[in-house]
C-alpha positions as CSV (number, residue, x, y, z in Angstrom):
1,X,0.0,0.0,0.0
2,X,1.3,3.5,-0.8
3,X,1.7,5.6,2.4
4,X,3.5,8.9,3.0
5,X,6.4,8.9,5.2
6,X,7.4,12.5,6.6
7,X,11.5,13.1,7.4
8,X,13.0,14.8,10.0
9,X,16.1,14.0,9.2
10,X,15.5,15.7,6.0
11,X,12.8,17.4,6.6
12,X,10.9,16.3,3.4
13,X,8.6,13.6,2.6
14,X,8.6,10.4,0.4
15,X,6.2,8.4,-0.8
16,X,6.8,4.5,0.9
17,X,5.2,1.0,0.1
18,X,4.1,-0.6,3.2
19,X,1.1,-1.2,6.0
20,X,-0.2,1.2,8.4
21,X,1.0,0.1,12.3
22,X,2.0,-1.9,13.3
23,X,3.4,-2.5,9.9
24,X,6.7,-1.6,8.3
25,X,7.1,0.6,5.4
26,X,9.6,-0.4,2.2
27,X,12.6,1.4,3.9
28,X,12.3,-0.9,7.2
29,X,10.8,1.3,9.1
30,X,7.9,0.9,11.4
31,X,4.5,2.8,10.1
32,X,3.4,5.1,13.7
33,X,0.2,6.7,13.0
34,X,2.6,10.4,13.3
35,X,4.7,9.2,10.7
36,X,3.3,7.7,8.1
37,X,0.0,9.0,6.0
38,X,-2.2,7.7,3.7
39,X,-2.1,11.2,1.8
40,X,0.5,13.2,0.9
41,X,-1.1,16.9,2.0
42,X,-1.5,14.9,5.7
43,X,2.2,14.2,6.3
44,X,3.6,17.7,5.0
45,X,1.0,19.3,7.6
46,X,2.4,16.9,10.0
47,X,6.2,17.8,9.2
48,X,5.0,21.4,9.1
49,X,4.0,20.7,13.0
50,X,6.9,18.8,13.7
51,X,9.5,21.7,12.8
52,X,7.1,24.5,14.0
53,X,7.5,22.8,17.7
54,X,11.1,22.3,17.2
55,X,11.9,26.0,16.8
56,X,9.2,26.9,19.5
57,X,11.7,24.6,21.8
58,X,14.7,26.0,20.5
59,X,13.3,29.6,20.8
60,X,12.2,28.7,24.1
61,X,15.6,27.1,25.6
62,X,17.4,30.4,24.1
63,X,15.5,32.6,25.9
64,X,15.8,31.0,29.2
65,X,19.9,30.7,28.3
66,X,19.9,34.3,27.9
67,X,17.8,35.2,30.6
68,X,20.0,32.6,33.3
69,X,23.3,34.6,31.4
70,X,22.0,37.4,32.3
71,X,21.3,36.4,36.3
72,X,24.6,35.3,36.4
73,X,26.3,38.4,35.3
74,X,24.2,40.3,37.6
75,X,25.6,37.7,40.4
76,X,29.3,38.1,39.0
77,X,28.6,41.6,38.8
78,X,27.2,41.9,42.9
79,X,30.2,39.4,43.7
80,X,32.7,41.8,42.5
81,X,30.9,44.7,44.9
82,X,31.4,42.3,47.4
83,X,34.9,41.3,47.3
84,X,35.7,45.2,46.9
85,X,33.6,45.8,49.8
86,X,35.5,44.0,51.7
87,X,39.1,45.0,50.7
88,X,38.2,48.3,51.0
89,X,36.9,47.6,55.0
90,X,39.6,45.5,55.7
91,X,41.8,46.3,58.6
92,X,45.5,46.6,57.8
93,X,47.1,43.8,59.1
């Protein structure tokens, strides 16, 4: 049977011989109900989703990188107050 097996390796889909699950498709591959279609316009959508939430993730753990950065600079920077701070107050010894 002809099914349509969406890539994200590639990010592309093919056009695959083989049974919906728990079947196999012609490349070896077993046939998940998110991975393989019976039409064509189905598995791009479903590709389409697949990157979309990729980049949401990506964009997501970026943010929050930059945003813990940006905490510890501020605690590198009040570190740095602190250590002056003190060598200033420091009794000669």
């Amino acid at each position: 049977m002809k099914l349509w097996k969406r890539d994200t390796e590639n990010w592309t889909v093919r056009e695959v011989e083989g049974e919906p699950w728990p079947g196999y498709d012609s490349e070896g591959h077993k046939c998940y109900e998110n991975t393989h279609f019976a039409n064509e316009a189905d598995a791009w959508e479903s590709l389409e989703g697949e990157a979309r939430a990729w980049l949401s993730l990506a964009t997501s753990g970026l943010i929050q990188a930059r945003a813990d950065v940006a905490k510890r600079e501020k605690e590198c920077a009040d570190a740095a107050i602190a250590v002056a701070t003190v060598i200033k107050t420091m009794p000669d010894n």
